[in-house]
SENUVO-922735 format. One record per residue: residue number from 1; x, y, z of N, C-alpha, C in turn. Coordinates in Angstrom, 2 decimals, always signed. Each point is the difference from the previous one (the first is absolute). Example, Ala and Ser with C-alpha at 12.3 -4.5 7.8 and 13.67 -1.06 7.14 Angstrom:
% SENUVO-922735
[site 1,[+13.19,-5.69,+7.80],[-0.89,+1.19,+0.00],[+0.90,+1.20,+0.00]]
[site 2,[-0.35,+1.05,-0.72],[+0.82,+1.19,+0.06],[-0.77,+1.09,+0.73]]
END
This chain:
% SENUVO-922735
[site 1,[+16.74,-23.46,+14.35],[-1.32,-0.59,-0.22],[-0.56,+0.49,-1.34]]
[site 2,[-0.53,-0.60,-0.95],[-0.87,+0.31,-1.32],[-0.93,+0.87,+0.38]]
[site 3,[-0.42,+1.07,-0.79],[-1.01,+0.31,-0.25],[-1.38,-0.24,-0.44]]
[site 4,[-1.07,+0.15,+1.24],[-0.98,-0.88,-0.94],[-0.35,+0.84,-1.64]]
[site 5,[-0.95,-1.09,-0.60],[-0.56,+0.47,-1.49],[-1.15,+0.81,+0.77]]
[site 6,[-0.67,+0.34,+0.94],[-1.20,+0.76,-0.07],[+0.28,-0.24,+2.13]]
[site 7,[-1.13,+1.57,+0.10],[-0.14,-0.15,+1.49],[-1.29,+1.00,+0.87]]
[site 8,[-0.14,-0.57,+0.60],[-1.55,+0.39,+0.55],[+0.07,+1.25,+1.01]]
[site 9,[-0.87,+0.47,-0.67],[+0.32,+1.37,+0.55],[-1.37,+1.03,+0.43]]
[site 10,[+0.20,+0.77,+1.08],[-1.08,+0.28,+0.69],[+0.00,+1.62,-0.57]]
[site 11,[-1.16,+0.37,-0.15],[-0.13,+1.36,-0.36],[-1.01,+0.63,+0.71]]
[site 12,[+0.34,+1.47,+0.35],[-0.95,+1.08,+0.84],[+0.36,+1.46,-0.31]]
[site 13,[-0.79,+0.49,+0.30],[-0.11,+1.25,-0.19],[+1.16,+1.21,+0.54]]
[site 14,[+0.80,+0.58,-0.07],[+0.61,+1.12,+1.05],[+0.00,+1.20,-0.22]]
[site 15,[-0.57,+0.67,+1.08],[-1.03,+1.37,+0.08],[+1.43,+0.88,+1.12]]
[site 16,[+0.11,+0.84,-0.13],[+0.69,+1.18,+0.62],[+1.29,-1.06,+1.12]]
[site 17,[+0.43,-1.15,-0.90],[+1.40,-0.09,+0.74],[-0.53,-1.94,+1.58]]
[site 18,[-1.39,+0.18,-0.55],[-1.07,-1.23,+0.84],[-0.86,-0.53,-0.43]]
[site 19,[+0.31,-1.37,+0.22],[-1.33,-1.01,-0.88],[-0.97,+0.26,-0.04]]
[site 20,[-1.11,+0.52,-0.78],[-1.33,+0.21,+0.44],[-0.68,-1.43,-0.15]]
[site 21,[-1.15,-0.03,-0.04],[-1.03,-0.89,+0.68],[-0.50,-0.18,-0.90]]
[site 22,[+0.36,-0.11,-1.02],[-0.06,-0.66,-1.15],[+0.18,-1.56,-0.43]]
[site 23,[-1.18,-0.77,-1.12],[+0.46,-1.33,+0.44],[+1.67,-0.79,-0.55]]
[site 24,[+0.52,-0.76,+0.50],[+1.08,-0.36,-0.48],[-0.38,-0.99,-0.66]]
[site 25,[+0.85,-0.26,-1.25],[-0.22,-0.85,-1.55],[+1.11,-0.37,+0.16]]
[site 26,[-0.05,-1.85,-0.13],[+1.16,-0.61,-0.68],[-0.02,-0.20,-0.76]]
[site 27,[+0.86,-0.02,-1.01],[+0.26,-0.27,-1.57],[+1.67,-0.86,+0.16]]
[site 28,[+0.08,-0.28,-1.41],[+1.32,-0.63,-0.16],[+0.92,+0.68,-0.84]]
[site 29,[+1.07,+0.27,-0.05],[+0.72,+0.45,-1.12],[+0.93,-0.44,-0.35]]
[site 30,[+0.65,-0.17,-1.34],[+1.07,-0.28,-0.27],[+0.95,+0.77,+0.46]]
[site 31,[+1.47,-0.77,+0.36],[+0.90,+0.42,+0.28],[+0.42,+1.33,-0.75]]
[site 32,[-0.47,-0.10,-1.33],[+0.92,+0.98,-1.05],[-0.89,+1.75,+0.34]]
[site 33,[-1.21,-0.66,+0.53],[-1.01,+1.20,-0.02],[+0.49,+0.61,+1.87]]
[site 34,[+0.06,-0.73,+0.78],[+0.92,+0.03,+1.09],[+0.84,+0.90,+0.07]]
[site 35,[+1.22,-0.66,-0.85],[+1.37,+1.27,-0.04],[-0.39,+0.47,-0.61]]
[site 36,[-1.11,+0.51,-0.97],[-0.12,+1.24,-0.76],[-0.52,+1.15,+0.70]]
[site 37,[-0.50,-0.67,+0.87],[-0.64,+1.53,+1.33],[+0.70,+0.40,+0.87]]
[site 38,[+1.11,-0.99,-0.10],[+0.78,+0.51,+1.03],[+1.46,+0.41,-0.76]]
[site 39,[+0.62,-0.21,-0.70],[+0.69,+0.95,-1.07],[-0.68,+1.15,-0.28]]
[site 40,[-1.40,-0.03,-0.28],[-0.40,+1.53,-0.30],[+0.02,+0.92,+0.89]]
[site 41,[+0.80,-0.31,+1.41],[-0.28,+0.57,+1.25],[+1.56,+0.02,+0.35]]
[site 42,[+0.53,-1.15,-0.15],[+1.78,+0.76,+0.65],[+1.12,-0.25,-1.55]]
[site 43,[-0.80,-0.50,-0.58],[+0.93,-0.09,-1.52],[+0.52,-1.42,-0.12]]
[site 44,[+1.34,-0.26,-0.48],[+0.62,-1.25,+0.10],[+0.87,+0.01,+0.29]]
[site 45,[-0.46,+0.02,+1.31],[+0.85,+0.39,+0.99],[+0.03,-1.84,+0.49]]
[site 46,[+0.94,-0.28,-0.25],[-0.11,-1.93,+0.87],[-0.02,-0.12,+1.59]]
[site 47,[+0.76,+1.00,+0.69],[-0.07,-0.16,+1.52],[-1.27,+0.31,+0.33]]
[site 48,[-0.86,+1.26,-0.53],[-0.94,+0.18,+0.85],[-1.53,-0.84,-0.49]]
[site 49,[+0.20,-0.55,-1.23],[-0.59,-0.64,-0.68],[-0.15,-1.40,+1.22]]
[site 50,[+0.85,+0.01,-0.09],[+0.02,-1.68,+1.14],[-0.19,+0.58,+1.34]]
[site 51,[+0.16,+1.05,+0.47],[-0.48,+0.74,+1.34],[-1.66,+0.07,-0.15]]
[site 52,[-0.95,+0.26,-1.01],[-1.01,+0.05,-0.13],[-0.39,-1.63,+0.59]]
[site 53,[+0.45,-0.61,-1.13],[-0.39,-1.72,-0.34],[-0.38,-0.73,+1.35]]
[site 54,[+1.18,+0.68,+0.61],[+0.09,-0.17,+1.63],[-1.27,+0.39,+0.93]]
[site 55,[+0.29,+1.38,-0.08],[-1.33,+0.29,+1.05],[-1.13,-0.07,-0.47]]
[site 56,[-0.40,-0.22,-0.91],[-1.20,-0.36,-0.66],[-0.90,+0.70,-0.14]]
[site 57,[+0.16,+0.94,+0.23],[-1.21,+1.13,-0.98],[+0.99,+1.40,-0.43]]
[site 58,[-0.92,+0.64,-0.71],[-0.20,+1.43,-0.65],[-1.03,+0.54,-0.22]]
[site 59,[+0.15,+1.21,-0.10],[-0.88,+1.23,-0.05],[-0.12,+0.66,-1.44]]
[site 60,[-0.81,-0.03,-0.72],[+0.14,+0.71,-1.68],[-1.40,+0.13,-0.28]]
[site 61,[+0.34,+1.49,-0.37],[-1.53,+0.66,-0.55],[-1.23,-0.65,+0.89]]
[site 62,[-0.02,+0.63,+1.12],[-1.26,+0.18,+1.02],[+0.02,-1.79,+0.28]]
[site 63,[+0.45,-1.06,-0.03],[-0.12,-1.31,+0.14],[+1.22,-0.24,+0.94]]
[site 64,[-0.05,-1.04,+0.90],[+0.77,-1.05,+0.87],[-0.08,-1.33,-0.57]]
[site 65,[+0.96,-0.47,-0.58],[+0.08,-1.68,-0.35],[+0.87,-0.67,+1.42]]
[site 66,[-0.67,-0.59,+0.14],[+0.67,-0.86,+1.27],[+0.21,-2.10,-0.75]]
[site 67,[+1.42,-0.50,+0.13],[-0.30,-0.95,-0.09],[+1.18,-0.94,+0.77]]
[site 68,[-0.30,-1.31,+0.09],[+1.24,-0.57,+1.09],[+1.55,+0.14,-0.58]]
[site 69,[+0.87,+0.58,+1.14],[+0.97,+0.26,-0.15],[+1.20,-1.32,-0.93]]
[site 70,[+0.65,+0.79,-0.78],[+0.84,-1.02,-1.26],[+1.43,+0.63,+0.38]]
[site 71,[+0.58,-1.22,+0.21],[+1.63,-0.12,+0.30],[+0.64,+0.21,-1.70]]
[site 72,[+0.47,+0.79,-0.40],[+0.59,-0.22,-1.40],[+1.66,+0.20,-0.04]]
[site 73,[+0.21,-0.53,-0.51],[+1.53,-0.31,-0.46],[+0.67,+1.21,-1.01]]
[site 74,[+0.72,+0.90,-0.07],[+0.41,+0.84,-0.62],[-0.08,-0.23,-1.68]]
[site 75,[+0.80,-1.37,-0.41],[-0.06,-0.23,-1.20],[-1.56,-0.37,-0.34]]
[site 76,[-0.51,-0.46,+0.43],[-1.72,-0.23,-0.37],[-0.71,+1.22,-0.46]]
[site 77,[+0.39,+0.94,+0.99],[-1.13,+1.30,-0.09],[+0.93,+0.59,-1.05]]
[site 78,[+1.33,+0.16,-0.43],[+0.42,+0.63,-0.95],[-0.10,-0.53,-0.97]]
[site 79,[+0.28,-1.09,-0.50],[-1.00,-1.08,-1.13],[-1.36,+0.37,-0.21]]
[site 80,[-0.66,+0.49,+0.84],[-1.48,+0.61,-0.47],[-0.11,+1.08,-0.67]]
[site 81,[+0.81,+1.36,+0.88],[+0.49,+1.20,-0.27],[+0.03,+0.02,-1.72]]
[site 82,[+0.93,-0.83,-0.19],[+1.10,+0.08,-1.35],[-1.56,+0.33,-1.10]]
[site 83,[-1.25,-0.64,+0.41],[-1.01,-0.05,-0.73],[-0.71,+1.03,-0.27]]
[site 84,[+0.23,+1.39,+0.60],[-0.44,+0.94,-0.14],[+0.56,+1.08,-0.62]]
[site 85,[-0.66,+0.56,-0.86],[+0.86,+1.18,-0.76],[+0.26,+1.07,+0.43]]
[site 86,[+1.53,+0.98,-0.26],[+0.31,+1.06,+0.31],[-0.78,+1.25,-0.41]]
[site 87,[+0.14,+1.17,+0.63],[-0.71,+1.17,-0.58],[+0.99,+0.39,-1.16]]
[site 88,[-0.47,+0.55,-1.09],[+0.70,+0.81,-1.33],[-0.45,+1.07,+0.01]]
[site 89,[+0.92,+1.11,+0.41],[-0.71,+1.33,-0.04],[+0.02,+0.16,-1.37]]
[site 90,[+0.57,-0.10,-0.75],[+0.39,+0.33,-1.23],[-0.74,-0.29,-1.08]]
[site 91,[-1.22,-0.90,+0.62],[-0.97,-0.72,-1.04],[-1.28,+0.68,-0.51]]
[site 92,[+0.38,+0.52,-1.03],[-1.67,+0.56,-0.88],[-0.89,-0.37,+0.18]]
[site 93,[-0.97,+0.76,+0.43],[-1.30,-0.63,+0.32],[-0.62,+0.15,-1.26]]
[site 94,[-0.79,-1.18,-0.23],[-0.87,-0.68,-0.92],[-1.06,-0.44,-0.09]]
[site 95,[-0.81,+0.83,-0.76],[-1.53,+0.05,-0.40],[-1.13,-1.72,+0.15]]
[site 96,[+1.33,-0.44,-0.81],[-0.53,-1.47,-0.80],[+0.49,-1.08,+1.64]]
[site 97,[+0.67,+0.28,+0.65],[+0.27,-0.79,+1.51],[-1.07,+0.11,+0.93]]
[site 98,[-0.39,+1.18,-0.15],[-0.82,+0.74,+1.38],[-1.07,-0.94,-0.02]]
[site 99,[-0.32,-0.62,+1.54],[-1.27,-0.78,+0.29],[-0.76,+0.49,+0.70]]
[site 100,[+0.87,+1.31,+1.17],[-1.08,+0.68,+0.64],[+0.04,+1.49,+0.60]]
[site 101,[-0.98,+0.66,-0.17],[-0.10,+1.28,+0.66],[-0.53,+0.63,+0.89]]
[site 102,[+0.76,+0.17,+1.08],[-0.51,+0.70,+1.02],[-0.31,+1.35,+0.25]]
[site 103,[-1.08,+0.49,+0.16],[-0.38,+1.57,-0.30],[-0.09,+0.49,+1.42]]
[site 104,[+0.95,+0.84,+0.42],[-0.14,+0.44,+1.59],[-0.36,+1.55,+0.09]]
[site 105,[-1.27,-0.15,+0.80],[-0.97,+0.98,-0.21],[+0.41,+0.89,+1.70]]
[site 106,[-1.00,+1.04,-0.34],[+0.02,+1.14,+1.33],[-0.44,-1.25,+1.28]]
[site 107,[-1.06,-0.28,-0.65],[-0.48,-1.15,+1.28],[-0.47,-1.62,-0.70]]
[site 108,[+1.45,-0.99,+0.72],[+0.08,-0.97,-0.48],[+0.78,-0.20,-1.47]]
[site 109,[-0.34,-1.36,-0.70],[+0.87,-0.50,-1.07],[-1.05,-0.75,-1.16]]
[site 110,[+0.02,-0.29,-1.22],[-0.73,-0.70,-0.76],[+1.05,-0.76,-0.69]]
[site 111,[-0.41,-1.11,+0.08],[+1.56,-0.88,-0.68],[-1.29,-0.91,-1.70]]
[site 112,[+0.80,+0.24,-0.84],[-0.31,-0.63,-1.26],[+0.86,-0.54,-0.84]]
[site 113,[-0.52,-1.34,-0.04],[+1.23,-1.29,-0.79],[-0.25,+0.20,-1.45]]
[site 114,[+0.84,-0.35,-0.42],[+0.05,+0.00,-1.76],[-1.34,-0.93,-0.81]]
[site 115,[-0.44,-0.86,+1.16],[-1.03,-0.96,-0.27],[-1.03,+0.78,-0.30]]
[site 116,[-0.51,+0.15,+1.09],[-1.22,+1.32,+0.52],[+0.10,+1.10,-0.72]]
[site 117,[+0.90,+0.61,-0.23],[+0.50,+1.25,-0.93],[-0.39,-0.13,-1.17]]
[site 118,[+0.43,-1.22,-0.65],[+0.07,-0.52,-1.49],[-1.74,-0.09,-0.82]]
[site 119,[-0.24,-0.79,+1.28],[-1.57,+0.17,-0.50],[-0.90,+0.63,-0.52]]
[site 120,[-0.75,+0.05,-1.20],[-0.87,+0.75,-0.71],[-1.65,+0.70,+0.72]]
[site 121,[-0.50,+0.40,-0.01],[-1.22,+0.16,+0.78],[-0.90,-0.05,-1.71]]
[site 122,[-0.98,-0.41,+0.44],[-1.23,-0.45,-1.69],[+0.19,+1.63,-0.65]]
[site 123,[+0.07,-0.18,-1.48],[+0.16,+0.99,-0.83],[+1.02,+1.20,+0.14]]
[site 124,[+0.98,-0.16,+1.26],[+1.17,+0.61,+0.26],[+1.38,-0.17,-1.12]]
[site 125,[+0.53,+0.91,-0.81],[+0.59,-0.54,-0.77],[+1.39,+0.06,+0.14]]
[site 126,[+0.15,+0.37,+1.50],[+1.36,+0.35,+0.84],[-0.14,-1.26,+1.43]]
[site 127,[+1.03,-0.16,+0.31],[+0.03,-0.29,+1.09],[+1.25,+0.75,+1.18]]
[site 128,[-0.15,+0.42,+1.20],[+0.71,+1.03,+0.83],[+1.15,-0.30,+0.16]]
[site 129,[+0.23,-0.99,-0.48],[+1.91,-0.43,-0.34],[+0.55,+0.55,-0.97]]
[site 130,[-0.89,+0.30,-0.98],[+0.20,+0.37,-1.29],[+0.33,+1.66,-0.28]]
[site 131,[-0.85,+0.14,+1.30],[-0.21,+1.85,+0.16],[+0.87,+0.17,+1.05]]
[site 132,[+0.83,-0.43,+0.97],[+0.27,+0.34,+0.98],[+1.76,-0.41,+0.13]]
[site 133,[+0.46,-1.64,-1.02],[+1.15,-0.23,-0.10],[+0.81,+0.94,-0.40]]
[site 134,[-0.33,+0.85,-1.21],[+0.08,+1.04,-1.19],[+0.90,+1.25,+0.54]]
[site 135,[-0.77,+0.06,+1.34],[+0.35,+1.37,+0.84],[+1.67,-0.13,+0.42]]
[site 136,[+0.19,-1.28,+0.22],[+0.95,+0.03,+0.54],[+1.51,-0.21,-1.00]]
[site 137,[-0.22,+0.15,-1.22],[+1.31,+0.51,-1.02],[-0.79,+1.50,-0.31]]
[site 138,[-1.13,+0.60,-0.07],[-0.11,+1.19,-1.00],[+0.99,+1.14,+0.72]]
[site 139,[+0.79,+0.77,-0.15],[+0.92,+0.97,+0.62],[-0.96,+1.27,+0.86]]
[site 140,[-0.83,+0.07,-0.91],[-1.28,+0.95,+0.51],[-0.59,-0.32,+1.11]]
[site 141,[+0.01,-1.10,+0.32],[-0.93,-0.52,+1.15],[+0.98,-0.57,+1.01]]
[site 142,[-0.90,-1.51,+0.46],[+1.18,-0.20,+0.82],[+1.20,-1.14,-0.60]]
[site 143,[+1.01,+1.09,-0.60],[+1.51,-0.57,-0.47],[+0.41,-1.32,+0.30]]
[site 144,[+0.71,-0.84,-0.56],[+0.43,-1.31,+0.52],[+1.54,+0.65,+0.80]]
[site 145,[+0.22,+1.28,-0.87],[+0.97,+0.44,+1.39],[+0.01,+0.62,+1.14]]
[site 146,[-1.36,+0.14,+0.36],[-0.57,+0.48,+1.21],[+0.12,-1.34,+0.87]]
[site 147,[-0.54,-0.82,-0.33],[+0.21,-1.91,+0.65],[+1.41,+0.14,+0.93]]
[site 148,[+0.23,-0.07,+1.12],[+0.67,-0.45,+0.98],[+0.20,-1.47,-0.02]]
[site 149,[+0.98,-0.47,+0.02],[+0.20,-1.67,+0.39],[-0.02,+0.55,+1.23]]
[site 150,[-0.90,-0.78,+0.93],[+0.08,-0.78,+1.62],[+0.62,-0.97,+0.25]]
[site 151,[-0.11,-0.94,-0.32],[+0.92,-1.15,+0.82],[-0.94,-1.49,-1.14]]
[site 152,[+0.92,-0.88,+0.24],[-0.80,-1.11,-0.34],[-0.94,-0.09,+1.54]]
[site 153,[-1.55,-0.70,-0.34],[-0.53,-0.64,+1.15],[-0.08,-1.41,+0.29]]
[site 154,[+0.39,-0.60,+0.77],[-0.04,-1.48,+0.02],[-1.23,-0.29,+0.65]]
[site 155,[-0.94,+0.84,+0.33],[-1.25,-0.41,+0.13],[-0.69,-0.01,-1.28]]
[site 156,[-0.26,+0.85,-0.59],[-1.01,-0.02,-1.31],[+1.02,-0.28,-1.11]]
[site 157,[+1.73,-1.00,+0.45],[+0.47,-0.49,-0.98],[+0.53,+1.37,-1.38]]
[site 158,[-0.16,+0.82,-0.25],[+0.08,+0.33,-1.14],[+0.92,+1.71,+0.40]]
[site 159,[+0.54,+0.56,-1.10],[+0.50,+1.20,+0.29],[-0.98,+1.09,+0.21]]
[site 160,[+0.11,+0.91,+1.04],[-0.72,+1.54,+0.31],[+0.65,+0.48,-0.58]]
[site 161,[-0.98,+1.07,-0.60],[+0.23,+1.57,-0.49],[-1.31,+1.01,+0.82]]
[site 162,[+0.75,+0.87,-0.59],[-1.15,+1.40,+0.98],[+0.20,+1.22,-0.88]]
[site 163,[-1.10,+0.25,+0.23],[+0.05,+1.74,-0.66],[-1.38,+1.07,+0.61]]
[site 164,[+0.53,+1.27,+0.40],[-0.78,+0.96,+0.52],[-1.32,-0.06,-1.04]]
[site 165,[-1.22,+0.39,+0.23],[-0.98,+0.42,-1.35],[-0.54,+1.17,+0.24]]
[site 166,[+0.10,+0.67,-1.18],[-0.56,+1.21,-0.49],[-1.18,+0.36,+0.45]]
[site 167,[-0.72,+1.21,-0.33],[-1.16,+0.28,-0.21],[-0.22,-0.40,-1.43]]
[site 168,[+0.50,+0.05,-0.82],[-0.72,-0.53,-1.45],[-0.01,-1.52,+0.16]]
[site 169,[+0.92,-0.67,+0.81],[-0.01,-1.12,-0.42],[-0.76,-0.96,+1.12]]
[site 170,[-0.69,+0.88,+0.95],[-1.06,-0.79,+0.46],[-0.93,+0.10,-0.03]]
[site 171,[-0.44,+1.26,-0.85],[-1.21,-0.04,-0.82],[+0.08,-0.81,-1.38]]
[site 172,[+0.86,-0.08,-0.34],[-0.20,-1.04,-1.61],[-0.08,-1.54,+1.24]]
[site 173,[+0.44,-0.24,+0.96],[-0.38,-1.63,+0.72],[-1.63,-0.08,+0.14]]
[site 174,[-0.23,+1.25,+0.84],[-1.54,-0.30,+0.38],[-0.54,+0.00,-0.75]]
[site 175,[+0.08,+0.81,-1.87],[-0.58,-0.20,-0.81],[+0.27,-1.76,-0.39]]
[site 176,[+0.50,-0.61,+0.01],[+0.20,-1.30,-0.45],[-0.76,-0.90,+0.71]]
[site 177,[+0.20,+0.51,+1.02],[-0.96,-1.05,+1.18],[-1.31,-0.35,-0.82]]
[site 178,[-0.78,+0.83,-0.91],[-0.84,-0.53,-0.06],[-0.23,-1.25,-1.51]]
[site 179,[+1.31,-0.77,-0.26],[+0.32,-0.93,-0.60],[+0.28,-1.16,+0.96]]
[site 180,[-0.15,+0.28,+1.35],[+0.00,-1.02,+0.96],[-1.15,-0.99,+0.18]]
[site 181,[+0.18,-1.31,-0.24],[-1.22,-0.67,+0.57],[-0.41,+0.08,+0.82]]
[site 182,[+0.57,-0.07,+1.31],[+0.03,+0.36,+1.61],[-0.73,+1.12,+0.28]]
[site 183,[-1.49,-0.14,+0.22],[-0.64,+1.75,+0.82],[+1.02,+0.40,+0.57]]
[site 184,[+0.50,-0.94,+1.30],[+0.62,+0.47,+1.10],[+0.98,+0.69,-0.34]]
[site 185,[+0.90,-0.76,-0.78],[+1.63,+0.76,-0.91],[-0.69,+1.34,-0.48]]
[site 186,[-1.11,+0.08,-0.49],[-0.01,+1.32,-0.62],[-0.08,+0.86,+1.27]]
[site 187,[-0.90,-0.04,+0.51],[-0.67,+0.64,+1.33],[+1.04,+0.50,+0.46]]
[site 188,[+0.97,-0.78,+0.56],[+1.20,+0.08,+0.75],[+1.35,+1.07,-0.59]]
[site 189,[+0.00,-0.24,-1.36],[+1.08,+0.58,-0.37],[-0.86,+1.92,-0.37]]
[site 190,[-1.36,-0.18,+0.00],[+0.00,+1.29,-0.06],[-0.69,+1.23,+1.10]]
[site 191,[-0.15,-0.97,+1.15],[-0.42,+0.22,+1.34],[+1.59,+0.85,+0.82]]
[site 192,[+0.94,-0.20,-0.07],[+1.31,+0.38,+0.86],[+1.19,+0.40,-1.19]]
[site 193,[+0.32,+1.59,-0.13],[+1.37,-0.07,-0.59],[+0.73,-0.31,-0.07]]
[site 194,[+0.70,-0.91,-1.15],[+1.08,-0.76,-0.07],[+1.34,+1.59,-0.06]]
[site 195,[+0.92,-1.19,+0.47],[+1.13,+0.78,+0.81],[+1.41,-0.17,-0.89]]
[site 196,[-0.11,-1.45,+0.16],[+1.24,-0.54,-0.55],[-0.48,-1.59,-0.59]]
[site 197,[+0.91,-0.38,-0.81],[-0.55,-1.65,-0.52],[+1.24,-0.67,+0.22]]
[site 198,[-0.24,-2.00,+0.45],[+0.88,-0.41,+0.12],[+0.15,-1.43,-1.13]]
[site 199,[+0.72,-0.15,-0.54],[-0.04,-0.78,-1.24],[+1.04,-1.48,+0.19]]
[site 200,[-0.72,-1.46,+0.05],[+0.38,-0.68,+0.06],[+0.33,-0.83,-1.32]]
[site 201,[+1.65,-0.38,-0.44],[+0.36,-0.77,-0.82],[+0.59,-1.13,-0.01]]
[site 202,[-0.23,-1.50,-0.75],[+0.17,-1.30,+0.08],[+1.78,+0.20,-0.99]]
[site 203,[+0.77,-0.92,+0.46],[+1.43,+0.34,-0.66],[-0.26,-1.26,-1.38]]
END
């Protein structure tokens, strides 16, 4: 049977392993956004890929997608597969790629896109991309050979990297924060010690 181009899909909340009582949202998704949540969960892997398709839901990052069960054909779902890229451990991480950063703190996370980052605040003659990309070649700080490759993500599409952070080097972040447009981004990044950062790149 074909795969549809898009499919309707029910979303809720999942709290300690049980639906909570939370309202459920249908939305639609494309197929491609589909297997991308669910590759980011058993890989490309084609049997269990079509074992999902089948029973019709999954579980990823605190969410249940539930949607009607899809008969798929081996060559179909591996024809999709083929569309997704492999992990490269071997791949330099790069300043000029990076779209996003995740700052994982003592309590909780602050995530900042290259968009948001990039942005000037009035009479600011820096912006926190500018102060904060920097860190991650200076050897002194945090090294581009400190950067761990993780894995490609086929959810946020792009290659992970990771690296532990310093005490110097999360005081030079919170100092930057305040090149943030975002109160909240600032607030946030200097409210909870950052721990470690996680760095998302477009290939």
């Amino acid at each position: 049977m074909p795969l549809p181009a898009s499919v309707r899909v029910k979303l809720s909340s999942e709290n300690a392993g049980s639906v909570s009582l939370t309202p459920v949202v249908s939305q639609e998704m494309t197929l491609d956004e589909l297997m991308g949540l669910m590759v980011s969960i058993v890989g490309k892997d084609e049997a269990r890929v079509r074992e999902l398709l089948r029973r019709g839901t999954v579980v990823s990052e605190g969410a249940r997608y539930r949607w009607t069960a899809i008969e798929a054909d081996s060559e179909s779902v591996a024809a999709v597969l083929t569309s997704f890229p492999d992990a490269k451990p071997a791949r330099v991480f790069s300043a000029e790629h990076c779209r996003l950063i995740v700052f994982r703190q003592a309590r909780g996370q602050t995530e900042v896109s290259r968009q948001e980052g990039s942005n000037r605040r009035l009479l600011r003659p820096r912006s926190f991309w500018d102060v904060v990309l920097p860190l991650m070649s200076v050897p002194s700080v945090t090294s581009a050979e400190k950067l761990r490759y993780v894995r490609y993500s086929y959810r946020a599409r792009a290659d992970e990297y990771e690296s532990q952070v310093s005490d110097g080097d999360a005081k030079s972040i919170r100092d930057a924060a305040s090149y943030l447009p975002s109160v909240g981004k600032r607030a946030a990044l200097r409210q909870s010690p950052i721990r470690r950062v996680t760095l998302f790149c477009d290939r």
